[in-house]
N, C-alpha and C positions, 0 to 999 in steps of 0.2 A: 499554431498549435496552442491550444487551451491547456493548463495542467490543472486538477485538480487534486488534492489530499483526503486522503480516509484513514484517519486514528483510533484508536482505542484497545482496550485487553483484549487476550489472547482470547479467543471464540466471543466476541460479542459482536459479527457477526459484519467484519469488513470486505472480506474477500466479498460475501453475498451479497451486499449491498454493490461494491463495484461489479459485478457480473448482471447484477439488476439495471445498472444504468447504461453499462455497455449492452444489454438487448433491448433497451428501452429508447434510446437513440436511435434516428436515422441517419448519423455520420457515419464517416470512419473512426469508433474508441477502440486503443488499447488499455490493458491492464499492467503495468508494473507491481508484485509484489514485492518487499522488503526483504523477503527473507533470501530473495535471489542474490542479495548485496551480505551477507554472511562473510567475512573474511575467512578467508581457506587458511585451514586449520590440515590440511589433506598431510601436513608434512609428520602432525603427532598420531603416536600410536591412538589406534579407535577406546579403550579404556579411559587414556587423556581426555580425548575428544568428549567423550560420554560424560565427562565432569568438568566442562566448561558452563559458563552461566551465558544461555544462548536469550536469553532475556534483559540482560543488559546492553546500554548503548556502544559500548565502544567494542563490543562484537559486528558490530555492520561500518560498511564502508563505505564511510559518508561520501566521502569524496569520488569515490567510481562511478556512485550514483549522479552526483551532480555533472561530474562531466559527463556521462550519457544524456544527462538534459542539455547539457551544452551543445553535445554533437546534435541531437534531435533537431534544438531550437534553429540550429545553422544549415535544416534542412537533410542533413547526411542522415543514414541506418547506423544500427548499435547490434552489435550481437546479444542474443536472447539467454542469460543467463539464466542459473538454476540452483537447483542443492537438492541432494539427496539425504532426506531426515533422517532415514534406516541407518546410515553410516554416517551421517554428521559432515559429508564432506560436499565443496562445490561440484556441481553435475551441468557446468556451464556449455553450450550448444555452439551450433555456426548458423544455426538461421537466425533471419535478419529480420529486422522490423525498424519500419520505416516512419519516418515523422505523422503521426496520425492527427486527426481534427480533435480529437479529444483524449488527451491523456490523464489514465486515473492514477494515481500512487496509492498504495495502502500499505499500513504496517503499524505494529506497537508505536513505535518510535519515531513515523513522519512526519512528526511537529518538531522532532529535538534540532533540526540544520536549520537555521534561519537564512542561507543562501539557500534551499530549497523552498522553502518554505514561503519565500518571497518571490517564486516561480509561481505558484498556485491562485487562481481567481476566485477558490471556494476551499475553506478547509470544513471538514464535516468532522465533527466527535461521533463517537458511537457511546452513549449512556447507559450500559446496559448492566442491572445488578449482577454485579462481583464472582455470586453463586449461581446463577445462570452459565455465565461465562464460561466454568470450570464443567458444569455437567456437557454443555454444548461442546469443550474442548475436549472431555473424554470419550463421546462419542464419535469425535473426529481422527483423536488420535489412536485408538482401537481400529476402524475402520479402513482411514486411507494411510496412515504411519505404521502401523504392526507397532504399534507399543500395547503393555500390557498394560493394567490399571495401576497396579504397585508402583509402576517406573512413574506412571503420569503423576498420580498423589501428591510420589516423591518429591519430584520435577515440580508441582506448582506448591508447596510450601516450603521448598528451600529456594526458589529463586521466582515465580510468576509471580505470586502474590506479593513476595517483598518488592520486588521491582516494578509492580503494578502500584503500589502503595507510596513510592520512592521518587517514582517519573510520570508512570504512564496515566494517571489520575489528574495530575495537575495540567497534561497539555491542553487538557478541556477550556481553557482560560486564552487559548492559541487560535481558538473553533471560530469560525463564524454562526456557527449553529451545531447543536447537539440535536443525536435522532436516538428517541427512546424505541424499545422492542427488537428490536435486531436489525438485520439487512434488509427486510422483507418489507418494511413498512412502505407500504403504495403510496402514500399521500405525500413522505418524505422522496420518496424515487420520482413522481409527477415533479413534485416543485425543482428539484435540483437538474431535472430533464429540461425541464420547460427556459432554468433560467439559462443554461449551457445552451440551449438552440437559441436564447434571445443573444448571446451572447454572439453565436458564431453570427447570426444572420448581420447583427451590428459590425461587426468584423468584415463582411462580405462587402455591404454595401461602402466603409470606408477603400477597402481596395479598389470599387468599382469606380470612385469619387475622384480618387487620387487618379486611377489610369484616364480619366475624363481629362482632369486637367493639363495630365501633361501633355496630350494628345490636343487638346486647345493652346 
């Protein structure tokens, strides 16, 4: 299993970029996003909830994460976690998902675990200006969250932008490569395709090498 990283602020443009290289693939890729790793919060009233700072690090759970890559890397399935943004609470599943050939991570913050992060064969930043960022996440968040614009505003100048300003700017330094323009950029998506398939086929033929000689 190959894992790679996808970093950067809130709408510039990560989810799309991994859903670009998972169709863009002729492996088996899954997607893990960050936000699935939320620590449940389900026990405080929803008011509480609504005024947590869902944008800093030590709201995700680093550690659940990593050991789902443990269990992956060891070949076993992981239950397919979730969250529900509307109510702020985890919305975790029972379907399974299985060790796949390429595994993508994305999220604010998946550069901050360096045992994670030392899992990964590619970290990608996403570059993308600040106020970009914020129009593309009020579109998002109006559309597929039901938040209003006032709530979003709110939400990204008392806690995106500072924690954007704080954390999530600097992990660029963590990247093997930064992609300017968002998720969509074709030229970025061919090269990171291209090097993931050179990657697994080198991977193949060591398997193939090693079954050779034990077999001799």
């Amino acid at each position: 299993m190959i894992v790679i990283g996808i970093c950067g602020a809130s709408g510039s443009g990560k989810s799309t970029l991994a859903r670009e290289i998972r169709a863009s693939l002729s492996c088996d890729a899954r997607i893990i996003g960050m936000d699935c790793y939320y620590n449940d919060y389900s026990h405080l009233p929803f008011e509480e909830r609504t005024h947590i700072n869902y944008d800093e690090p030590d709201v995700f759970d680093f550690d659940e994460l990593y050991a789902d890559l443990e269990t992956l890397e060891r070949g076993e399935p992981i239950n397919q976690n979730g969250y529900d943004y509307a109510n702020h609470v985890r919305a975790d599943t029972d379907e399974r998902i299985y060790p796949p050939d390429v595994l993508i991570l994305e999220g604010i913050h998946m550069f901050r675990d360096k045992r994670i992060t030392e899992k990964m064969v590619l970290k990608v930043y996403m570059h993308v200006d600040i106020d970009i960022c914020l129009l593309r996440r009020t579109k998002r968040d109006i559309r597929q969250r039901g938040r209003s614009i006032e709530s979003i505003y709110e939400q990204y100048l008392a806690t995106v932008k500072p924690m954007y300003e704080e954390y999530v700017s600097k992990y660029i330094k963590d990247a093997d490569f930064a992609i300017m323009r968002g998720g969509k950029n074709r030229m970025a998506i061919d090269a990171i395709c291209a090097y993931l398939s050179a990657r697994l086929l080198a991977e193949k033929f060591e398997r193939e090498d090693a079954a050779l000689r034990i077999e001799e």
